[in-house]
Structures are given as C-alpha cells and as structure tokens.
VEXDREN-2710 file (C-alpha; in Angstrom, 1 decimal):
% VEXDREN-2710
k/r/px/py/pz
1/UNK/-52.0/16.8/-60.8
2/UNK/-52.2/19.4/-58.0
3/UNK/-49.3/20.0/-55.9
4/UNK/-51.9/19.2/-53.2
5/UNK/-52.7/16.2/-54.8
6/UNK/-49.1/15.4/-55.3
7/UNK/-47.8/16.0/-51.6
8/UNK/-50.5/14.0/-50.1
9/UNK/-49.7/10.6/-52.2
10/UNK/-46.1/11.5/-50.9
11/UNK/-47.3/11.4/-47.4
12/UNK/-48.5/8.3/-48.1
13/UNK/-45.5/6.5/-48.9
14/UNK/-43.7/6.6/-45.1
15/UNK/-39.9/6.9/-44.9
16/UNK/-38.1/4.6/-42.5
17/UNK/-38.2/6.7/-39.6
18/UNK/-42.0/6.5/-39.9
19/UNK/-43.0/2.9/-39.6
20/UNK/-45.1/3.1/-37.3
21/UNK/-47.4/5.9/-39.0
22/UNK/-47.2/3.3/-42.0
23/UNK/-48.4/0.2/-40.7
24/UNK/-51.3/2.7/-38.7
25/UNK/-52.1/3.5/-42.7
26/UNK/-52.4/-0.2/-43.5
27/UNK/-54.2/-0.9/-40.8
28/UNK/-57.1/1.9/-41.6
29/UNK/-56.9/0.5/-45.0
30/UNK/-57.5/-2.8/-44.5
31/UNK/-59.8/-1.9/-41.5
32/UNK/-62.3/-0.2/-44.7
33/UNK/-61.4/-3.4/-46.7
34/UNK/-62.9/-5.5/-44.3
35/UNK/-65.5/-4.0/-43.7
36/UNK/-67.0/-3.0/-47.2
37/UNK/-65.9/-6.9/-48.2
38/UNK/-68.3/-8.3/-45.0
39/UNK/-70.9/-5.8/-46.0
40/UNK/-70.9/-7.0/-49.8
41/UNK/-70.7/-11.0/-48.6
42/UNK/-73.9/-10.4/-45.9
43/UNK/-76.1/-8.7/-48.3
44/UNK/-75.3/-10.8/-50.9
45/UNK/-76.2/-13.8/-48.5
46/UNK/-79.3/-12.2/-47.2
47/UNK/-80.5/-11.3/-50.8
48/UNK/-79.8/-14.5/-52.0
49/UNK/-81.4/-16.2/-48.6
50/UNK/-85.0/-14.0/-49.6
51/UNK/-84.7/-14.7/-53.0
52/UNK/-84.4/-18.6/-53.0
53/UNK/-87.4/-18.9/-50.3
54/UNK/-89.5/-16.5/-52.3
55/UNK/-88.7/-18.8/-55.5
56/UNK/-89.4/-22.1/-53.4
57/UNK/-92.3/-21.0/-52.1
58/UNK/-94.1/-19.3/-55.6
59/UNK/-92.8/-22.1/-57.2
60/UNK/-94.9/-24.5/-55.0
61/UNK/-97.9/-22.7/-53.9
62/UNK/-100.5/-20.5/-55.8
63/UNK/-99.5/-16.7/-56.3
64/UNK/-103.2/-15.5/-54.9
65/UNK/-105.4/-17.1/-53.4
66/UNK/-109.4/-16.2/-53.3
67/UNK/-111.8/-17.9/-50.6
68/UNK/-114.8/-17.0/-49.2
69/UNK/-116.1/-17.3/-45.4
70/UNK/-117.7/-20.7/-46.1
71/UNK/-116.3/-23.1/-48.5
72/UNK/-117.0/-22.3/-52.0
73/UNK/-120.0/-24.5/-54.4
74/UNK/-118.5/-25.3/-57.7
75/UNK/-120.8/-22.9/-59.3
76/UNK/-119.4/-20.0/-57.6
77/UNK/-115.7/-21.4/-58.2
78/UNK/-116.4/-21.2/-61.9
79/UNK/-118.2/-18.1/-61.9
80/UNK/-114.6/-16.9/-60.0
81/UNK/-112.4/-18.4/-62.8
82/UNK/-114.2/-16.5/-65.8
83/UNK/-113.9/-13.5/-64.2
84/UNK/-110.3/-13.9/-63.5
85/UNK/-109.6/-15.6/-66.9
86/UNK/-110.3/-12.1/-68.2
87/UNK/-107.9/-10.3/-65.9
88/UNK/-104.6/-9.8/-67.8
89/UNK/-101.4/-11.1/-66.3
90/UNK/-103.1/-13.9/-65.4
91/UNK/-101.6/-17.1/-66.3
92/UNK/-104.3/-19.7/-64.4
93/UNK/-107.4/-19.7/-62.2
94/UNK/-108.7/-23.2/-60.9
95/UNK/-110.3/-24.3/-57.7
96/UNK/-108.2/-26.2/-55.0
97/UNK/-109.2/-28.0/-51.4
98/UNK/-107.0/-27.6/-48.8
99/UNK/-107.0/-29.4/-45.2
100/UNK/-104.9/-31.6/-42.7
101/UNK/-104.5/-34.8/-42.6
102/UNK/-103.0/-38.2/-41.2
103/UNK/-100.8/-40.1/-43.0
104/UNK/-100.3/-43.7/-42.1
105/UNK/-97.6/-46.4/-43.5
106/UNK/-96.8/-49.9/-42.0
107/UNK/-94.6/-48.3/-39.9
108/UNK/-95.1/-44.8/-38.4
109/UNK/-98.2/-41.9/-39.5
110/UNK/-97.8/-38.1/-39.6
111/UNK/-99.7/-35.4/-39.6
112/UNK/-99.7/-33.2/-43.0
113/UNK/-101.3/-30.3/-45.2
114/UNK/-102.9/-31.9/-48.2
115/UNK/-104.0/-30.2/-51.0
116/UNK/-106.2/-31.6/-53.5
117/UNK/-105.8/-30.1/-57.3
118/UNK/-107.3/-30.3/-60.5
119/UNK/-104.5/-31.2/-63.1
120/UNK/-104.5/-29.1/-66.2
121/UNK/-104.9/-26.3/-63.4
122/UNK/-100.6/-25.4/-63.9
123/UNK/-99.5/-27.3/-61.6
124/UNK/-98.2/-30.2/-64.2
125/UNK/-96.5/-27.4/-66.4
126/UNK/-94.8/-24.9/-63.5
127/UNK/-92.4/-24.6/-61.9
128/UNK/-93.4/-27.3/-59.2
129/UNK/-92.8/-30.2/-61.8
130/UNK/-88.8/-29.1/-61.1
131/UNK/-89.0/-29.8/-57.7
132/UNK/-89.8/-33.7/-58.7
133/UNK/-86.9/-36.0/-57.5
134/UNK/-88.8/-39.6/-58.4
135/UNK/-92.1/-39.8/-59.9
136/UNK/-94.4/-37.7/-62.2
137/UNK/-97.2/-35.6/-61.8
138/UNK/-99.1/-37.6/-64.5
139/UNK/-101.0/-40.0/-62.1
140/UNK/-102.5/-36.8/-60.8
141/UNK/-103.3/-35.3/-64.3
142/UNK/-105.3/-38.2/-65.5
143/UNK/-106.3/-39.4/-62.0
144/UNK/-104.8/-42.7/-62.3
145/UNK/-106.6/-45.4/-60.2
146/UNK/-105.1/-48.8/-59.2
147/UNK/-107.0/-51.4/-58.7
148/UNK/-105.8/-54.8/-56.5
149/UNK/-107.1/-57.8/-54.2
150/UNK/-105.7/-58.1/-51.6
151/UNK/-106.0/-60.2/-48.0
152/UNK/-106.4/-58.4/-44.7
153/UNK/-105.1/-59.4/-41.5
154/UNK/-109.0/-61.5/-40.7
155/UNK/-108.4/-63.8/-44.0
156/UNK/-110.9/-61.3/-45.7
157/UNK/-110.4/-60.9/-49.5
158/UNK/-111.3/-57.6/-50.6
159/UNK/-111.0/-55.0/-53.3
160/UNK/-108.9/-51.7/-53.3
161/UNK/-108.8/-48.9/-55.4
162/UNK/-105.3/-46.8/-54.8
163/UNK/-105.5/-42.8/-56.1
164/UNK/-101.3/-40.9/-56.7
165/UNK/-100.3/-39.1/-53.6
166/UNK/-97.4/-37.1/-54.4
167/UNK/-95.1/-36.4/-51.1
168/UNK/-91.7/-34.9/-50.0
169/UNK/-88.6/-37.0/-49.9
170/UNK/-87.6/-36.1/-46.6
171/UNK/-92.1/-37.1/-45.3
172/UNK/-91.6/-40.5/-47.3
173/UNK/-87.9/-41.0/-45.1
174/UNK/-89.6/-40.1/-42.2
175/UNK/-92.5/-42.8/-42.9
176/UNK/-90.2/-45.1/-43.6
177/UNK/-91.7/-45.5/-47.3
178/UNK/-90.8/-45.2/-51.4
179/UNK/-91.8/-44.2/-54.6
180/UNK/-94.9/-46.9/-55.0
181/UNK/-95.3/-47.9/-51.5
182/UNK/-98.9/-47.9/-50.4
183/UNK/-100.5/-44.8/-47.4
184/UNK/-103.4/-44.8/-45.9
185/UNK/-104.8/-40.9/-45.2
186/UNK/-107.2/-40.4/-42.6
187/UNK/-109.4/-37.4/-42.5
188/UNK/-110.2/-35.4/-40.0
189/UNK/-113.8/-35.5/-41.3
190/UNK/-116.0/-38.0/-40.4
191/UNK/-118.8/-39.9/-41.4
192/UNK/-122.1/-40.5/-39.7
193/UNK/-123.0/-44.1/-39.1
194/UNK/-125.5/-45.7/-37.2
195/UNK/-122.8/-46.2/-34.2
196/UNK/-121.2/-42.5/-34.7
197/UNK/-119.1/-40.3/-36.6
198/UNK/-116.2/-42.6/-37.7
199/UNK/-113.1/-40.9/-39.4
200/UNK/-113.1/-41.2/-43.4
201/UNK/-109.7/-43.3/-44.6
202/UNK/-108.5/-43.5/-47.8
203/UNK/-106.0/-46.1/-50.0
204/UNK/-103.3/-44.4/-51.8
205/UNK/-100.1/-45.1/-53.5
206/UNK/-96.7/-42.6/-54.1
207/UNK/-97.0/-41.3/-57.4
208/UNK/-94.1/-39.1/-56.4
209/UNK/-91.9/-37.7/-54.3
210/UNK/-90.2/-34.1/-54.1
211/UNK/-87.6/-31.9/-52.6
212/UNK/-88.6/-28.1/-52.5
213/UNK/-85.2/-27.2/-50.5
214/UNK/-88.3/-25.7/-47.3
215/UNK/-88.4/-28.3/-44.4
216/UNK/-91.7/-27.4/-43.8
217/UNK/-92.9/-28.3/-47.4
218/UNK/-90.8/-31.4/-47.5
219/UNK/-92.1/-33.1/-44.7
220/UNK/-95.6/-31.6/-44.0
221/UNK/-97.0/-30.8/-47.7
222/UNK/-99.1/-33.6/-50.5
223/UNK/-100.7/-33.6/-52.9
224/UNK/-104.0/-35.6/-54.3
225/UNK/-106.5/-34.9/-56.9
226/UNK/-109.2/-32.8/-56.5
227/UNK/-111.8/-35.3/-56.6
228/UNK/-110.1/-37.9/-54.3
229/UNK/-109.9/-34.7/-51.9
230/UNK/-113.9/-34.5/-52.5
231/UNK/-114.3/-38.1/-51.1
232/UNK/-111.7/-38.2/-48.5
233/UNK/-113.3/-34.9/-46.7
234/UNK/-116.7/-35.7/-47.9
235/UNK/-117.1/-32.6/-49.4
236/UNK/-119.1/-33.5/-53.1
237/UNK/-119.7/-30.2/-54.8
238/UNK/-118.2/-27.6/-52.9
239/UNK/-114.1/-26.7/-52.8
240/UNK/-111.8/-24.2/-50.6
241/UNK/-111.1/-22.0/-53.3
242/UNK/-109.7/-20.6/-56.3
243/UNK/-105.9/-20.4/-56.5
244/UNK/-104.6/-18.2/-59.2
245/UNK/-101.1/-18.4/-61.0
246/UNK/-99.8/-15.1/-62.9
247/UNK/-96.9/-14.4/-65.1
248/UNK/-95.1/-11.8/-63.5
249/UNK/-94.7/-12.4/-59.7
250/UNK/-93.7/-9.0/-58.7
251/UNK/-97.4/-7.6/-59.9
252/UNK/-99.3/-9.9/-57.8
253/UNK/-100.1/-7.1/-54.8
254/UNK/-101.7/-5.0/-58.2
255/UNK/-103.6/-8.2/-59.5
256/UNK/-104.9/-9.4/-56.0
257/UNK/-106.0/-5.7/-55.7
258/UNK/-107.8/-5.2/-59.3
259/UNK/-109.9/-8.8/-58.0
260/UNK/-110.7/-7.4/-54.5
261/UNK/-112.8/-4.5/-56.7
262/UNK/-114.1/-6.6/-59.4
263/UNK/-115.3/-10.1/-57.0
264/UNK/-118.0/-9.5/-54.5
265/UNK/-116.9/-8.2/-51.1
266/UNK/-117.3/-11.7/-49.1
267/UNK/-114.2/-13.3/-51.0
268/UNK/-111.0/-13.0/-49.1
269/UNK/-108.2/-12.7/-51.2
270/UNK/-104.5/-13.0/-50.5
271/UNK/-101.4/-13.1/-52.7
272/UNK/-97.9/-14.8/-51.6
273/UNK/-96.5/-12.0/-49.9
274/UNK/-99.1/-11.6/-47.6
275/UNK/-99.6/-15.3/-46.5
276/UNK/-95.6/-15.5/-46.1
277/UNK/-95.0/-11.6/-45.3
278/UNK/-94.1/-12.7/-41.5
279/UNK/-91.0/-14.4/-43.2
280/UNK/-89.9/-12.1/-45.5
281/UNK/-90.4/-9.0/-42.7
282/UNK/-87.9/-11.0/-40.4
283/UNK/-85.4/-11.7/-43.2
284/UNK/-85.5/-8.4/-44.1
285/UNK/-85.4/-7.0/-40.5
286/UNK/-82.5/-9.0/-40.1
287/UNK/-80.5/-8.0/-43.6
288/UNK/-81.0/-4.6/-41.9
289/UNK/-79.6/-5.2/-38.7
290/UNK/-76.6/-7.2/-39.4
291/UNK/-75.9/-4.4/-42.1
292/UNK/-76.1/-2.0/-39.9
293/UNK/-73.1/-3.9/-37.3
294/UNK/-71.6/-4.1/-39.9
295/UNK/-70.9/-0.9/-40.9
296/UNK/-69.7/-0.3/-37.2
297/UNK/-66.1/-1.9/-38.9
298/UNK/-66.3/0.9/-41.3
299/UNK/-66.5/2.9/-38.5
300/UNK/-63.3/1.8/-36.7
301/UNK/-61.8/2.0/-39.7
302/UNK/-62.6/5.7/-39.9
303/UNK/-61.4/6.6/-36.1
304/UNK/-58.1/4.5/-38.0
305/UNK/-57.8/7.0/-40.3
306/UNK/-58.6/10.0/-38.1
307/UNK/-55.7/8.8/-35.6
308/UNK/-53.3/8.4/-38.6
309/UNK/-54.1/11.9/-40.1
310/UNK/-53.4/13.0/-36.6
311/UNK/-50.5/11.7/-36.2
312/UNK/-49.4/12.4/-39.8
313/UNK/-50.1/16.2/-39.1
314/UNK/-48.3/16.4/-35.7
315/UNK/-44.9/14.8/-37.7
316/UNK/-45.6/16.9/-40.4
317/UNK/-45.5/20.4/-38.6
318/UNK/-42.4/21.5/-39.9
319/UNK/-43.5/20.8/-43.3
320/UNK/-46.6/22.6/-43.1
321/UNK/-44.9/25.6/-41.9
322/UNK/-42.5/25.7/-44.4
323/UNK/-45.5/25.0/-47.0
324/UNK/-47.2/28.3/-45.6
325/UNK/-43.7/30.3/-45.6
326/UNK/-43.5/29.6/-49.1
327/UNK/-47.4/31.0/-49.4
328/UNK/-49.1/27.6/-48.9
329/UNK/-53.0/28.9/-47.8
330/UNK/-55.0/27.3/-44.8
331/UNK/-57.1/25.4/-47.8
332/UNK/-54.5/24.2/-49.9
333/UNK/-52.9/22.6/-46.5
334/UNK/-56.2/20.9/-45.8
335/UNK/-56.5/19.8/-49.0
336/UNK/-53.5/18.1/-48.5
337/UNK/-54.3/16.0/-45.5
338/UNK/-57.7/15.4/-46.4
339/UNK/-56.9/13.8/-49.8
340/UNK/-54.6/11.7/-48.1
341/UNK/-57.4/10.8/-46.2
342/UNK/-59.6/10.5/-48.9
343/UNK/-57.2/8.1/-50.8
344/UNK/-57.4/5.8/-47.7
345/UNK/-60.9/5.3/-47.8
346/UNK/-61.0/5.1/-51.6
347/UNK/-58.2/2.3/-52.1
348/UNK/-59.5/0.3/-48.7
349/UNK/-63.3/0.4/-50.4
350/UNK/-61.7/-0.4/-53.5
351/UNK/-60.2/-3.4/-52.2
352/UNK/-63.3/-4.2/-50.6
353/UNK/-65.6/-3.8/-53.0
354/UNK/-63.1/-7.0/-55.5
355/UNK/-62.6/-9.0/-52.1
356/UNK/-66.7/-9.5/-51.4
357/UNK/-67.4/-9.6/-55.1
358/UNK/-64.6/-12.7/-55.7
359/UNK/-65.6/-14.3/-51.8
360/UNK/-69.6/-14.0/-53.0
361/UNK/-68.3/-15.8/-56.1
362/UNK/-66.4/-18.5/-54.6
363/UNK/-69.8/-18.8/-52.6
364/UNK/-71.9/-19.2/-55.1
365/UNK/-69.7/-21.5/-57.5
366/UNK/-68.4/-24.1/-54.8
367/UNK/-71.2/-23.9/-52.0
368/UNK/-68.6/-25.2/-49.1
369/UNK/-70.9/-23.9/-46.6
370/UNK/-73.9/-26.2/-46.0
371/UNK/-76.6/-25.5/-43.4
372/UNK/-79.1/-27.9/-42.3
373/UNK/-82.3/-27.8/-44.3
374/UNK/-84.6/-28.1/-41.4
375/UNK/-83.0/-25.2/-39.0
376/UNK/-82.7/-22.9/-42.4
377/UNK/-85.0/-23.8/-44.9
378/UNK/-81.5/-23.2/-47.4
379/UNK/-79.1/-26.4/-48.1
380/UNK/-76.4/-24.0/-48.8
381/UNK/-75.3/-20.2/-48.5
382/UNK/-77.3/-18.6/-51.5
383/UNK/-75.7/-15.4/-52.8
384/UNK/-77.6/-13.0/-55.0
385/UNK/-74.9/-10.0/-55.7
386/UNK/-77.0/-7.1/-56.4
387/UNK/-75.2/-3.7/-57.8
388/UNK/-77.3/-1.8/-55.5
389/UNK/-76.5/-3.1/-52.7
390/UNK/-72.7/-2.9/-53.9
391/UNK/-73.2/0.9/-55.0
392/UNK/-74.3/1.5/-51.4
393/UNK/-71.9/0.0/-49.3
394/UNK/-69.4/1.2/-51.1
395/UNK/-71.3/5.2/-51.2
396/UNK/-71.7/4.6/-47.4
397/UNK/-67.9/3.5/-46.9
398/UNK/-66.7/6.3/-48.9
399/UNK/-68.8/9.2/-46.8
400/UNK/-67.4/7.7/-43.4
401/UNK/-63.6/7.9/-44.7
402/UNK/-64.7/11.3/-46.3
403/UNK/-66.1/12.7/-42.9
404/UNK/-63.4/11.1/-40.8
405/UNK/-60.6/13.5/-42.8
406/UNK/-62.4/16.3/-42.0
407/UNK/-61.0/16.9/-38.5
408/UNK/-57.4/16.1/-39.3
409/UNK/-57.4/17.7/-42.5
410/UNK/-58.8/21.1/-40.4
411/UNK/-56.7/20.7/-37.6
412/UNK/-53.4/20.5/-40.0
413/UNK/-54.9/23.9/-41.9
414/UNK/-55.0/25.7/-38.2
415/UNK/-51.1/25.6/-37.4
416/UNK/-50.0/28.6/-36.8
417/UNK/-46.2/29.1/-38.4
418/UNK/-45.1/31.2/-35.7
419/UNK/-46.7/29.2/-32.9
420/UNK/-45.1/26.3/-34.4
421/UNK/-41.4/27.7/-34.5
422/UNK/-40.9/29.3/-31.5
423/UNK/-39.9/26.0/-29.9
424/UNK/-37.6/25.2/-32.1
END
C-alpha cells in the first residue's frame, strides 16, 4: 500500500475532536447508498413491469399479423400460410377473424373484441392455455356443439345449438356469470330481411374462463371458433387474416420484414411490437425519466463528499504542510484527498449495489406490494434484475463520486507551506 493510500484510509477514521467531519462522511456515504440502492430497485421494477406485459401480451395474441385492405378469401389465406410455412423461425401460420361484439347474460351485456380461431392453429398448445383458470380450450378445438330444448318467455318450444366461448374471469364477474352459464353475442353485422337489416345473435355457452394479469384482456377479449365467427358476422368464405406464431420472439421485427418482401405489396403486416409499441415507448420513456431523478440523489451525495473533502482539507492544513516539508509533492497530496474521496463513493456504491439487490429480492420472493390490476395492468411489483442495468448504475455512481474529489483533492495539492504558516 501507498503511503498515499495509507494516509487517506487514516483520514477516514475521525478522531474525537472531529465528529462532526465524521458523521458529514456517513452521511455522503449513505447519501451514494441510497441512491445506487433506489436506482437498482426502479430499474429492476420497470424491467420487470416491460417484461411481464410483453410476456402477457405474446403470450395471448399472435406475434405478426398479415391482413390485406379488404378481408381476406380463404384461398388467399392458404396461399399466405404456405408461403409462411416455408419461412424458418416460424412456429404457426393460420387464418383468424377478428371484430366487436355484444355480450349479453340474464343480467347485464358488454361490449367485447372477439376473435374467432381455428384450433390446431397454436393456440391450444401455447402459451395462452396457462392463462386458463376454469375450463379448457378443448370445446374450441373440436368445435363442440350443445344441443337443448328449451321454452322461451311466449310458451314457444324450440331448439338451440350452444358453440364454447372462452372469456376472462374478471368479463364473466362483471356479467354476473360462470364457467357453463349460457351468453348470447350480438353482432354488429346484420342481416337483410324483408323488414330490414336485423343484428345477427348467436347462443353460446362458457367453455372457459381466463386471467391474463392485462385488464383490458380480462374484461374486453373472447374467444370462439373460426367457423361460429363465420356465421355470427356472416362472413362464409372470407377471414381477417393470417396470424403467425414464431419461436423466438425477439426476431419477429426480422421475420415480419423477410414477409413484407416475399407476400405481395397489398398485405399489411405487423408484428407485436408495433401494434403495442405506444406502450412499451411510454414504459420505456418513463424507466428513463425516473432514472434519470434518480441519479439527482447521487448527485447530492457527490456535493456530500465535495463539502467533506473541503472541510477535511481545511482541518488538515497543518498536516499537509508538514507532508510537503518532509518532500510530500502537489500530486502525492492530491492523491491523498482524492482517494479518500474515491473510497467514499466506492464503499457507499458498494453498499448500494447489496441493499437494491436483497430489496429487489425481497420484492420478487414475497410480492407485499400489490397494485390494482385495472389502473396497472401488474397485480404485483415485477422485478427483473438485470446485470446491465446494475453495471451501470453502479459505473455511473462511481464517475459522480470520482469527479466530485477532484476539486477538493486539487484544492488540498495548492496549499502553499509558507502561506499556510505564517499565521501560526
């Protein structure tokens, strides 16, 4: 060890008559602490916030989608998936309709985004299926029918024929309605009749019900088969589109791209960034921002540190005069003062850097902190620890301490011996 090295861990430990100068030195330690520690929690949060939407929503919707201007014949949809088939990466290509809705129980309706889907397509074998809470996705697979008499409210005895819905838990609490109950959805499409258009309605029962963690999934999302979707919007022999599942999420953008050059111009395709990049550029605006106030308590910390390197210098003057009587250069005395200053920021990060790692831990193993599901799309603080994001912070802590010795440190090497002693 340098004697630089060793007089500035001496300087560290205060004697009696300096308490003050101490508890100034705790204070810009702790001050870094604090600061690297709510860095590390936030980002942790945030990354963990982005991460659990983006899972939620590829794990309920397709990873590209590919429509065209008009709605697509099932010829062309066909002609779609053996092109994409070919594509590598590609997991599964099969066509989908997609439209709004009314859903009517006994007790209240709402208005929803169905989504009609051919079974075998992925959807039974994903990761939607873990999202089920009550129910299966088999009704849909096989397009299970049930078939009952029943009276209506004239005395009329009549036949229907019930198709699987599958809908969120928190739609079927708002409609007041279970795993089996019986909906009626009304589509916006009518039918001609001699007397008018008159909306198209259709008899279903809940197949299923699930809980993707997103409020707006959970209470405005179902799902029906492909060919009850056909019949409810009147639509025989044409779909929306072709929605396309792929095995790696993160290539998707480089996928969607190879399709736009090999499928005719008139298809628009999209992946799941760009139909949910709004979202992830505000989550990721505000990771940025609260990062950025937050290192604003790094940055007290550092005026901490430049105030006790100040005041260490001033009560230090003898000492540095004797240190540069005994041949002590300018460098070697700002060596000494800034590794004091250095060691401030390095054990305050330090300490930082375990307390955010063990808070984002306790976090993330007993999830005290719930949030409402409908205000945050999240049930509970997600955290997502990322080494990165931890290298970072703790790089940017360490330059702020580092530049915040500076001063001091060339201040103290700028006493002038004689200057110094002629007062005394």
């Amino acid at each position: 060890m340098s004697y630089e090295w060793f007089i500035s861990l001496r300087y560290l430990k205060a004697k009696r008559k300096q308490n003050f100068i101490s508890l100034i030195t705790f204070i810009s330690i702790g001050g870094v602490a604090i600061g690297v520690s709510a860095l590390i929690v936030v980002l942790a949060v945030m990354t963990g916030a982005q991460n659990d939407i983006r899972d939620k929503i590829v794990g309920s919707s397709p990873h590209i989608i590919i429509t065209g201007a008009e709605r697509l014949t099932i010829r062309e949809a066909n002609d779609i998936i053996a092109d994409v088939k070919n594509l590598r990466g590609i997991k599964s290509a099969t066509p989908f309709i997609y439209s709004q809705v009314i859903l009517s129980s006994k007790e209240r309706v709402s208005g929803v985004q169905i989504r009609g889907v051919m079974m075998g397509s992925g959807i039974d074998n994903n990761e939607f299926s873990k999202y089920m809470v009550a129910g299966t996705l088999d009704g849909l697979m096989h397009d299970q029918v049930i078939k009952s008499v029943e009276t209506d409210e004239f005395g009329i005895v009549k036949t229907v024929l019930r198709a699987p819905i599958i809908i969120g838990r928190e739609l079927a609490i708002q409609l007041g309605v279970n795993l089996g109950d019986n909906l009626t959805v009304i589509s916006p499409v009518g039918k001609m009749t001699p007397l008018g258009s008159v909306p198209i309605s259709k008899e279903f029962y809940i197949g299923g019900l699930f809980h993707a963690g997103m409020w707006e999934y959970d209470t405005g999302f179902a799902l029906i088969s492909i060919s009850m979707a056909q019949n409810l919007f009147n639509i025989h022999g044409t779909v929306s589109g072709v929605e396309v599942k792929v095995d790696d999420v993160y290539e998707t953008s480089g996928i969607a791209q190879t399709l736009r050059q090999k499928l005719n111009i008139e298809y628009i395709i999209r992946d799941w960034q760009q139909q949910n990049r709004n979202l992830f550029f505000a989550l990721a605006l505000e990771k940025t921002v609260i990062g950025l106030i937050l290192i604003l308590i790094i940055f007290v910390a550092a005026f901490n540190i430049i105030s006790t390197l100040i005041m260490v210098t001033l009560e230090k003057t003898k000492d540095i005069v004797i240190l540069k009587s005994m041949g002590a250069s300018q460098r070697s005395i700002m060596k000494i003062f800034f590794y004091e200053g250095f060691t401030i920021g390095l054990i305050g990060t330090l300490l930082g850097v375990v307390g955010g790692m063990v808070l984002c831990e306790l976090l993330d193993r007993y999830q005290f902190i719930k949030l409402p599901s409908d205000v945050y799309n999240l049930e509970t603080l997600p955290v997502s620890m990322n080494l990165a994001d931890i290298a970072t912070v703790s790089l940017v802590a360490m330059v702020i301490t580092v530049l915040a010795a500076l001063y001091p440190a060339w201040n103290a090497g700028r006493v002038d011996p004689s200057e110094s002693l002629r007062y005394e």
